[in-house]
KOLKE-594957 format. One record per residue: residue number from 1; residue in one letter; chain; x, z, y of N, C-alpha, C, O in turn. Coordinates in nm, 2 decimals, always signed. Example, Ala and Ser with C-alpha at 12.3 -4.5 7.8 and 13.67 -1.06 7.14 Angstrom:
<panu nr="1" rest="A" kette="A" n_c1="+1.32" n_c3="+0.78" n_c2="-0.57" ca_c1="+1.23" ca_c3="+0.78" ca_c2="-0.45" c_c1="+1.32" c_c3="+0.78" c_c2="-0.33" o_c1="+1.42" o_c3="+0.85" o_c2="-0.33"/>
<panu nr="2" rest="S" kette="A" n_c1="+1.28" n_c3="+0.71" n_c2="-0.22" ca_c1="+1.37" ca_c3="+0.71" ca_c2="-0.11" c_c1="+1.29" c_c3="+0.79" c_c2="+0.00" o_c1="+1.34" o_c3="+0.80" o_c2="+0.11"/>
//
This chain:
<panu nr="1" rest="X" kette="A" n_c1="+0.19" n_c3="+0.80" n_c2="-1.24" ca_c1="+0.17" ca_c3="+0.90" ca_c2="-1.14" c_c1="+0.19" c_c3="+0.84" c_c2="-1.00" o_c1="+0.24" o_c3="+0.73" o_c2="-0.99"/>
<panu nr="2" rest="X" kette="A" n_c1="+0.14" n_c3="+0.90" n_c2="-0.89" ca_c1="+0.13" ca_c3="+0.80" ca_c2="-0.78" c_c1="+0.16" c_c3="+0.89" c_c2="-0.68" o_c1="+0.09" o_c3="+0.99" o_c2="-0.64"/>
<panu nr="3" rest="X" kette="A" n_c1="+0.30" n_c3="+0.84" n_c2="-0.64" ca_c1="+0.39" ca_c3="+0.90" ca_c2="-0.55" c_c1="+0.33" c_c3="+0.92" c_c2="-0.42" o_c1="+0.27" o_c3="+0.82" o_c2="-0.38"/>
<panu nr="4" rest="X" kette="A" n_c1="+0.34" n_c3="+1.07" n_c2="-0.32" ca_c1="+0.24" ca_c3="+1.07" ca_c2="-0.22" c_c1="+0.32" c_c3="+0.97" c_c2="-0.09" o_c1="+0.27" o_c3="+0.93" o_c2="+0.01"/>
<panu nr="5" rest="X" kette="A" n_c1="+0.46" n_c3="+0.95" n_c2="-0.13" ca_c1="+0.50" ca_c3="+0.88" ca_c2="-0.04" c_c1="+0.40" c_c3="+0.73" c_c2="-0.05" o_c1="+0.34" o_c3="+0.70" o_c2="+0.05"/>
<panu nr="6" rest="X" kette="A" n_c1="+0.38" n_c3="+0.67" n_c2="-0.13" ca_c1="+0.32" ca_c3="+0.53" ca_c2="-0.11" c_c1="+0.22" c_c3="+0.51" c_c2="-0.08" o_c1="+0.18" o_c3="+0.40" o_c2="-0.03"/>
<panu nr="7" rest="X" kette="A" n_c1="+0.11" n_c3="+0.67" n_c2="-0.14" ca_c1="+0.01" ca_c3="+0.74" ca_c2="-0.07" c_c1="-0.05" c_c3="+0.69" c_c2="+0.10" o_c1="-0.16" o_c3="+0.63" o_c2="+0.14"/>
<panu nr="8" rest="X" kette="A" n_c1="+0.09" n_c3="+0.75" n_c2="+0.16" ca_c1="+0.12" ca_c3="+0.80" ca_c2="+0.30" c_c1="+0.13" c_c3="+0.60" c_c2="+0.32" o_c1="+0.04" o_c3="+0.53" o_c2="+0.37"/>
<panu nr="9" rest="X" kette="A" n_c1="+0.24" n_c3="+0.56" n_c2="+0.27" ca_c1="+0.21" ca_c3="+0.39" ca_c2="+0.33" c_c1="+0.11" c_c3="+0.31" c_c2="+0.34" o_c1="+0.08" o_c3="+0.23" o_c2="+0.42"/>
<panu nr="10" rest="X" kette="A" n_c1="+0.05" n_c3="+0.35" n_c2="+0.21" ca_c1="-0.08" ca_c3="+0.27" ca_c2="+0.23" c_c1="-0.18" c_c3="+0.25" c_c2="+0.31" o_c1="-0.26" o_c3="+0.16" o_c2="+0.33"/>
<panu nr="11" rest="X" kette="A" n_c1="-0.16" n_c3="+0.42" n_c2="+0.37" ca_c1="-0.25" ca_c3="+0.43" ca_c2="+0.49" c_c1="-0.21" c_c3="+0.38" c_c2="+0.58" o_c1="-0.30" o_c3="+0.37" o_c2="+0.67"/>
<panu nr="12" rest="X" kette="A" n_c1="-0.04" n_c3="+0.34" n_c2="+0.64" ca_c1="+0.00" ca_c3="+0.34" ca_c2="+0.74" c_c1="+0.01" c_c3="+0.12" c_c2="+0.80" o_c1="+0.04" o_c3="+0.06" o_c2="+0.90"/>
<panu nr="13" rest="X" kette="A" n_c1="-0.03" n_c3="+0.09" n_c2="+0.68" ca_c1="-0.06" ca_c3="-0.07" ca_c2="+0.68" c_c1="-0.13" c_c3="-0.12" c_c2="+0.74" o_c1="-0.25" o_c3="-0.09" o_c2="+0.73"/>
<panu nr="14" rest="X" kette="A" n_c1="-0.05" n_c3="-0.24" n_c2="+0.86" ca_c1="-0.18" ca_c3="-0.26" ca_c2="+0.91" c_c1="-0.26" c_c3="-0.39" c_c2="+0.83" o_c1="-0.20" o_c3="-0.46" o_c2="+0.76"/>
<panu nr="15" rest="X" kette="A" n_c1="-0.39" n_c3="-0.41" n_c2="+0.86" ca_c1="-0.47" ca_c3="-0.54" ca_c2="+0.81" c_c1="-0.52" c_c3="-0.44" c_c2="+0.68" o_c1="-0.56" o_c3="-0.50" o_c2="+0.58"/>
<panu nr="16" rest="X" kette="A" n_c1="-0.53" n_c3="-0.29" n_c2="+0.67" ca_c1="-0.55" ca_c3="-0.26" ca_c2="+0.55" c_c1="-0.63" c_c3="-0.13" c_c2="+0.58" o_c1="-0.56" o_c3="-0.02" o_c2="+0.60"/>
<panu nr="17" rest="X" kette="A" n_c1="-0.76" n_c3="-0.14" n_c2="+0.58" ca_c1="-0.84" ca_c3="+0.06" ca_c2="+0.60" c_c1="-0.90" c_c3="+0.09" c_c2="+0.48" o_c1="-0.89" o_c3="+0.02" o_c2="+0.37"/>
<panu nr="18" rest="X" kette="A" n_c1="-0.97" n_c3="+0.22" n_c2="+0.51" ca_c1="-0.96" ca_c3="+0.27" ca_c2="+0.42" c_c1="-1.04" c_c3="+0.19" c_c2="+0.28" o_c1="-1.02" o_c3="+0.23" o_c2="+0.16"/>
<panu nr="19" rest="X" kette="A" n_c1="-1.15" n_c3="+0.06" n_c2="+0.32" ca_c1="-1.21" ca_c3="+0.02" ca_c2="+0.20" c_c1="-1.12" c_c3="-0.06" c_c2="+0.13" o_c1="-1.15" o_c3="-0.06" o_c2="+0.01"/>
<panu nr="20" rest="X" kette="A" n_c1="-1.03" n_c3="-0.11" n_c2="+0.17" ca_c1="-0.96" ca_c3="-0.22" ca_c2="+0.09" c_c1="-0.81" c_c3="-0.14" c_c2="+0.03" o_c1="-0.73" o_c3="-0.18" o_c2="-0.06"/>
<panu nr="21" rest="X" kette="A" n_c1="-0.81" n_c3="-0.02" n_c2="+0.09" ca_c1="-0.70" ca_c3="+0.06" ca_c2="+0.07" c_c1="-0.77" c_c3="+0.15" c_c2="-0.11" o_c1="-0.72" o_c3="+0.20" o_c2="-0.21"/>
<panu nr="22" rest="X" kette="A" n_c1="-0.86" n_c3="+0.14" n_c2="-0.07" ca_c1="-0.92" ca_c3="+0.20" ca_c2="-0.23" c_c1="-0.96" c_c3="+0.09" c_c2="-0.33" o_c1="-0.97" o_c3="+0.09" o_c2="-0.45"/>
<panu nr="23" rest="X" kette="A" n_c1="-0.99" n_c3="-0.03" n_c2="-0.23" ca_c1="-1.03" ca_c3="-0.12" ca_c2="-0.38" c_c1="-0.86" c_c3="-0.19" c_c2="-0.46" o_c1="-0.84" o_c3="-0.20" o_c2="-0.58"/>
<panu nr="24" rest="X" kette="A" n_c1="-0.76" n_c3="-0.21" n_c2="-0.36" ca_c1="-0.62" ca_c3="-0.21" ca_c2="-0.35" c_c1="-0.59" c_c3="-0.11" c_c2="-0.50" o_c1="-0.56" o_c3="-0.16" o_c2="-0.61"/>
<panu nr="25" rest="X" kette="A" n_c1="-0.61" n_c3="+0.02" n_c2="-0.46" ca_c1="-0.58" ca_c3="+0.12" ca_c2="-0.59" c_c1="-0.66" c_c3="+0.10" c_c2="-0.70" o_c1="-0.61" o_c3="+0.06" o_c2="-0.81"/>
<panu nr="26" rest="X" kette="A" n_c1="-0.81" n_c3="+0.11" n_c2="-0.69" ca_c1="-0.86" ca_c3="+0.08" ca_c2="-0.79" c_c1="-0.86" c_c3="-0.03" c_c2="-0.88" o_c1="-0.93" o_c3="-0.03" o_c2="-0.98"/>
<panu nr="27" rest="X" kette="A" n_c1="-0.76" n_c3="-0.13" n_c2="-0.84" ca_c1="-0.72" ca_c3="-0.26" ca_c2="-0.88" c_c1="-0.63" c_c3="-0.23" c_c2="-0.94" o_c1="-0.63" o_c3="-0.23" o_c2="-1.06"/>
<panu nr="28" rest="X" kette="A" n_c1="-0.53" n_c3="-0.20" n_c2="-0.87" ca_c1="-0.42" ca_c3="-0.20" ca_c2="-0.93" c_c1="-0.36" c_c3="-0.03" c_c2="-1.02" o_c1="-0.25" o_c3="+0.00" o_c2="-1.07"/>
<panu nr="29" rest="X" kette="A" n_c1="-0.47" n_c3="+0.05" n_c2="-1.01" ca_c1="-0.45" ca_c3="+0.21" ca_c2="-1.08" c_c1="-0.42" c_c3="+0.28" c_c2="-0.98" o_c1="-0.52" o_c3="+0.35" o_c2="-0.94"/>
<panu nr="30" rest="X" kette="A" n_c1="-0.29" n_c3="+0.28" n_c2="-0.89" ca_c1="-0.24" ca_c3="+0.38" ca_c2="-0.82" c_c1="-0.18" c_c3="+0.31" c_c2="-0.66" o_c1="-0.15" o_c3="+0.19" o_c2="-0.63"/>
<panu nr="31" rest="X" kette="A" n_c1="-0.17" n_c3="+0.40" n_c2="-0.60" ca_c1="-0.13" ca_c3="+0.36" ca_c2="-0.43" c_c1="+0.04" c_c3="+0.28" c_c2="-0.48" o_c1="+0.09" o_c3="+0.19" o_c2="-0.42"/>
<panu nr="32" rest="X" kette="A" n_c1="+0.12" n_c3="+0.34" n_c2="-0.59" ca_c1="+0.22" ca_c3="+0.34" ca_c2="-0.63" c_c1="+0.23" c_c3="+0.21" c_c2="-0.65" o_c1="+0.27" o_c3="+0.13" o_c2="-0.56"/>
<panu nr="33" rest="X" kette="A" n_c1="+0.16" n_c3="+0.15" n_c2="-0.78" ca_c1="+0.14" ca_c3="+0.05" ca_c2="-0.84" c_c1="+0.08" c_c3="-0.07" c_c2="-0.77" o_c1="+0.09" o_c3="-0.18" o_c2="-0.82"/>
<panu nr="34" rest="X" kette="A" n_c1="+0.01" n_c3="-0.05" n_c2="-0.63" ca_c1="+0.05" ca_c3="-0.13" ca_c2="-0.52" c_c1="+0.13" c_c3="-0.22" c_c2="-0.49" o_c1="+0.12" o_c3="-0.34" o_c2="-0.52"/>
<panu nr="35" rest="X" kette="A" n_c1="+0.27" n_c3="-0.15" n_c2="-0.41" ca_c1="+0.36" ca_c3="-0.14" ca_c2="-0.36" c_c1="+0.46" c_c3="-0.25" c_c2="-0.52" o_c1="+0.55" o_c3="-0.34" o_c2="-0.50"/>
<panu nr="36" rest="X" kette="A" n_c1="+0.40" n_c3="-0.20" n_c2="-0.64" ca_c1="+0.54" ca_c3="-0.26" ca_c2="-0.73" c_c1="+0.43" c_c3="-0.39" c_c2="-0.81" o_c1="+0.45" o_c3="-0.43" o_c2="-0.93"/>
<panu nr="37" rest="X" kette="A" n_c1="+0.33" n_c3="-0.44" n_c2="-0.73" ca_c1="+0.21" ca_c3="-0.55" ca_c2="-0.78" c_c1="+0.30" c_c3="-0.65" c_c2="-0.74" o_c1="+0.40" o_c3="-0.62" o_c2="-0.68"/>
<panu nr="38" rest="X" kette="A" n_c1="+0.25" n_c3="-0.80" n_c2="-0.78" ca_c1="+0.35" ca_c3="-0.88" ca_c2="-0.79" c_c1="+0.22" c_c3="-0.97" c_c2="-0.68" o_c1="+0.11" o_c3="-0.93" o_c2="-0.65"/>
<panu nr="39" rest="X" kette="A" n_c1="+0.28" n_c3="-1.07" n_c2="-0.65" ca_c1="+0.21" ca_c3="-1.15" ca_c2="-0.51" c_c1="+0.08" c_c3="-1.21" c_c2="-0.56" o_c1="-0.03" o_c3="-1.18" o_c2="-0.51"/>
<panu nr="40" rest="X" kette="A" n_c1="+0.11" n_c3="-1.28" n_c2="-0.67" ca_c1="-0.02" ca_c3="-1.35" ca_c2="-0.78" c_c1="-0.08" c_c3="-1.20" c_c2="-0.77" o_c1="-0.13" o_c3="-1.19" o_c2="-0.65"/>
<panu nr="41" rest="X" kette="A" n_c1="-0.09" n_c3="-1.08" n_c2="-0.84" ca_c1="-0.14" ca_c3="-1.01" ca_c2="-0.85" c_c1="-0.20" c_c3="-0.99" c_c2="-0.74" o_c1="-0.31" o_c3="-1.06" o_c2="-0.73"/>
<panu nr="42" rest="X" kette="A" n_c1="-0.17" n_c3="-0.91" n_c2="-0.62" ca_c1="-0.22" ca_c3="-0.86" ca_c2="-0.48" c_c1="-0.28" c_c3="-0.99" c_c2="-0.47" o_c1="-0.38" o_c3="-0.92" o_c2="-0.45"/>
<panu nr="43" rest="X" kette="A" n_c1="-0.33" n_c3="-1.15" n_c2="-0.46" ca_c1="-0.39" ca_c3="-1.21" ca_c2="-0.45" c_c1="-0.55" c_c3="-1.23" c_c2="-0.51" o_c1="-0.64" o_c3="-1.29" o_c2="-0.46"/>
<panu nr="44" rest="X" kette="A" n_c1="-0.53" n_c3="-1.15" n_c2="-0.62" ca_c1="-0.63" ca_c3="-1.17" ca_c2="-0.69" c_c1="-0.74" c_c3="-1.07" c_c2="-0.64" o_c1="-0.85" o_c3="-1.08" o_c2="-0.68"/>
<panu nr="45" rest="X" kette="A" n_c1="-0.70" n_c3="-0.98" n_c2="-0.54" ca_c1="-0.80" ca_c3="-0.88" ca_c2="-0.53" c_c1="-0.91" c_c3="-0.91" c_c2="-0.37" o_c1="-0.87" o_c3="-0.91" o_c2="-0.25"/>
<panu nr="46" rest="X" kette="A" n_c1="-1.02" n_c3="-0.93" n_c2="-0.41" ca_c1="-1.11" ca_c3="-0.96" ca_c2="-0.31" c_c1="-1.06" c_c3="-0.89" c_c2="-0.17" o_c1="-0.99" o_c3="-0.79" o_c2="-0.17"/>
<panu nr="47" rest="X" kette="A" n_c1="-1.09" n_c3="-0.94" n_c2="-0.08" ca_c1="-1.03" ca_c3="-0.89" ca_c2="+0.06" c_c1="-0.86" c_c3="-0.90" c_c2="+0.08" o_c1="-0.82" o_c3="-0.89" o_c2="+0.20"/>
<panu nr="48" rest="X" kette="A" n_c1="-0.79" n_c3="-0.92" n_c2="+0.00" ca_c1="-0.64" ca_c3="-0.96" ca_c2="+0.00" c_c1="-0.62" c_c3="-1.06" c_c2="+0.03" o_c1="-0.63" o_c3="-1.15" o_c2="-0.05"/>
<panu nr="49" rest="X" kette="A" n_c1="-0.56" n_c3="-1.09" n_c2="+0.18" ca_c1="-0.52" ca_c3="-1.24" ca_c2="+0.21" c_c1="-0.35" c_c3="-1.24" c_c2="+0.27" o_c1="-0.26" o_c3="-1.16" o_c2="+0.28"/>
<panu nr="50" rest="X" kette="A" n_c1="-0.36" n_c3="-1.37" n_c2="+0.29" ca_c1="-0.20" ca_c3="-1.35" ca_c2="+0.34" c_c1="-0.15" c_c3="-1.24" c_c2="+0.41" o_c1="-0.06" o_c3="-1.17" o_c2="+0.35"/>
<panu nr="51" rest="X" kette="A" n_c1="-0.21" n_c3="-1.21" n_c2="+0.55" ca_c1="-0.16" ca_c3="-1.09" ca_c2="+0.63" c_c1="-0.11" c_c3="-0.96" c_c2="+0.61" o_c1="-0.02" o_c3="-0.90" o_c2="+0.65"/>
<panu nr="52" rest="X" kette="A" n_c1="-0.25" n_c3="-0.92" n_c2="+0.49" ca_c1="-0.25" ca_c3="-0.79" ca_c2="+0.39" c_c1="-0.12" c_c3="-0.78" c_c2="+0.33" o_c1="-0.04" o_c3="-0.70" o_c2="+0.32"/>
<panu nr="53" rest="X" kette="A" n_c1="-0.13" n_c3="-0.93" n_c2="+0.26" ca_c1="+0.00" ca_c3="-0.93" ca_c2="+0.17" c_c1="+0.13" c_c3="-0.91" c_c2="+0.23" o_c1="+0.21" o_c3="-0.84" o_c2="+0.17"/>
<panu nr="54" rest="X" kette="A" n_c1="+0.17" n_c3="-0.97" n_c2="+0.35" ca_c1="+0.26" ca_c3="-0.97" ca_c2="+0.38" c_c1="+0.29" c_c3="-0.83" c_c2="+0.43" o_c1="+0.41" o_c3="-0.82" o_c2="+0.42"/>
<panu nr="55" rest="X" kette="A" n_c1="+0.22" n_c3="-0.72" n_c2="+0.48" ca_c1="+0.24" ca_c3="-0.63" ca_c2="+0.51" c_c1="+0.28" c_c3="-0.53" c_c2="+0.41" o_c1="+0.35" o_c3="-0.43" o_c2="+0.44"/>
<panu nr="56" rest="X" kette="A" n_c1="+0.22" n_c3="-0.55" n_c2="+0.27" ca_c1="+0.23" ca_c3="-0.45" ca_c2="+0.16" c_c1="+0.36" c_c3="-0.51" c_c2="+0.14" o_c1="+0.42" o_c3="-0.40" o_c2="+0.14"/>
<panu nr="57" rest="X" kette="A" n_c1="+0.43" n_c3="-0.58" n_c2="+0.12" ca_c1="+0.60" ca_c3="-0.67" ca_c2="+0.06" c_c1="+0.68" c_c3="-0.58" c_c2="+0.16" o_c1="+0.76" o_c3="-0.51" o_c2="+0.11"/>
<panu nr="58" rest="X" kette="A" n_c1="+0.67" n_c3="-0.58" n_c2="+0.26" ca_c1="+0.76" ca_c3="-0.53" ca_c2="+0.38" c_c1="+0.80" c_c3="-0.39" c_c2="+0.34" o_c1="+0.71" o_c3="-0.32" o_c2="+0.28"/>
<panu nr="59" rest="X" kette="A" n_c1="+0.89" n_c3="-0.35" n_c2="+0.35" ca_c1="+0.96" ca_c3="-0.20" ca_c2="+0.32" c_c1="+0.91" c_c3="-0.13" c_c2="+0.43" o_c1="+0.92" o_c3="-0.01" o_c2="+0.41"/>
<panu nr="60" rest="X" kette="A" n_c1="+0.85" n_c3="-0.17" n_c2="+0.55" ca_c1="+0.83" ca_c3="-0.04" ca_c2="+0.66" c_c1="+0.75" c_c3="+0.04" c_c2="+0.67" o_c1="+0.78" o_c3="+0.14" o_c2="+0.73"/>
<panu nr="61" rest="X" kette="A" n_c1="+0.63" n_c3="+0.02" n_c2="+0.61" ca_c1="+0.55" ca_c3="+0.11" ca_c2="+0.57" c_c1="+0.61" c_c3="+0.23" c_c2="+0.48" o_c1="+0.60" o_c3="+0.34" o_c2="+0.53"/>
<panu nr="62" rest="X" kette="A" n_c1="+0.68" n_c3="+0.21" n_c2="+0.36" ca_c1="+0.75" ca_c3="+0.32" ca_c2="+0.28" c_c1="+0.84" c_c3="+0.39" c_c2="+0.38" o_c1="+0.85" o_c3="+0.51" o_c2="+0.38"/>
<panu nr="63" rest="X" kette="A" n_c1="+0.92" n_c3="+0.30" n_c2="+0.48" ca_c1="+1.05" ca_c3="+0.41" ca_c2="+0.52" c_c1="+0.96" c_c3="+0.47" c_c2="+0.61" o_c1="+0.99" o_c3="+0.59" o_c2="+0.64"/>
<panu nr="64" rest="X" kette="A" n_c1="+0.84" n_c3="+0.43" n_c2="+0.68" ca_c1="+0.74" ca_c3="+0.53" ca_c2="+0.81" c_c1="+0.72" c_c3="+0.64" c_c2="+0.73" o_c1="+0.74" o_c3="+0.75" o_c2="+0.78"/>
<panu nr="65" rest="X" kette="A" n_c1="+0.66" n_c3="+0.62" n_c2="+0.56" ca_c1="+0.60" ca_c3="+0.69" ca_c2="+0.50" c_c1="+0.70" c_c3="+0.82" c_c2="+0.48" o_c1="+0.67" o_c3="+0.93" o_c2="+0.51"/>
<panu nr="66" rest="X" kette="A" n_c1="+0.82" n_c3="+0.80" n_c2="+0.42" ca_c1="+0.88" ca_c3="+0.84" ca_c2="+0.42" c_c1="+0.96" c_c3="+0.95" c_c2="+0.58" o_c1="+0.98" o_c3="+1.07" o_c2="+0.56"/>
<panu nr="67" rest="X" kette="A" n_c1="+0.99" n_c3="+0.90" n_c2="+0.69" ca_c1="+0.95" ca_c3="+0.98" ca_c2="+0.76" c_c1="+0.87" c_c3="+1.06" c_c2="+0.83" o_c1="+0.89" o_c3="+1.10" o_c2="+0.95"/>
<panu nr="68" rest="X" kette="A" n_c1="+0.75" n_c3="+1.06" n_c2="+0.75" ca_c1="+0.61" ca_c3="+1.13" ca_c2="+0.77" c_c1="+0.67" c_c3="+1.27" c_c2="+0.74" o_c1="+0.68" o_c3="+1.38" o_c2="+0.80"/>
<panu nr="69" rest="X" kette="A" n_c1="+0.70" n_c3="+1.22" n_c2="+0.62" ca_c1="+0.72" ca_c3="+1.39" ca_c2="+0.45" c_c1="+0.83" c_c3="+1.42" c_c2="+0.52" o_c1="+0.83" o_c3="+1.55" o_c2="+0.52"/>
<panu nr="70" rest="X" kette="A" n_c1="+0.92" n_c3="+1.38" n_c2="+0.59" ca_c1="+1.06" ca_c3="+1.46" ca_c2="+0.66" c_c1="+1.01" c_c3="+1.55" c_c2="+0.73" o_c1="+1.02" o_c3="+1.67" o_c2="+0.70"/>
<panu nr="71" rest="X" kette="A" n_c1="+0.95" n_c3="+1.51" n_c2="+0.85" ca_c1="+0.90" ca_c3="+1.60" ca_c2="+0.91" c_c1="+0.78" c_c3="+1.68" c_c2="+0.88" o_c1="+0.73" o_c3="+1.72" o_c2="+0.99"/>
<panu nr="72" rest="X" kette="A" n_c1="+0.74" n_c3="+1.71" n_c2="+0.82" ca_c1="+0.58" ca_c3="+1.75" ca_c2="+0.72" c_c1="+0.74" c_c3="+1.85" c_c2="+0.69" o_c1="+0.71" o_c3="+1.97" o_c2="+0.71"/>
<panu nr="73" rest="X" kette="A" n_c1="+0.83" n_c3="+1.83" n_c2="+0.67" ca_c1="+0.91" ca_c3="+1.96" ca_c2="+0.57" c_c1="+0.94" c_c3="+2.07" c_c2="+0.60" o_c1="+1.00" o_c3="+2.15" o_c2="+0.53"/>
//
């Protein structure tokens, strides 16, 4: 199931729009399953390079995401 918080981060990454943000999912199943992909993995996916990577590992995306839904409440 694919939490709308990681949803919400995925969009909020930078080095990452919306085409790579869907081949990203479609790789790996879910926005969720992103976020818990292992480095080998997120490498393997066409358009995934260092930068990308380094952005998806970082927790700041989830806590921004996270206060998205706070205020959305």
């Amino acid at each position: 199931m694919d939490s709308l918080q990681h949803q919400i981060a995925l969009t909020l990454l930078p080095h990452i729009g919306p085409v790579t943000a869907k081949s990203l999912t479609n790789y790996c199943g879910s926005a969720t399953a992103v976020f818990k992909a292992s480095k080998r993995e997120l490498l393997k996916i066409p358009g995934i390079g260092a930068a990308a990577l380094h952005y998806i590992q970082r927790p700041e995306a989830l806590l921004l995401a996270e206060k998205e839904m706070r205020f959305l409440e």
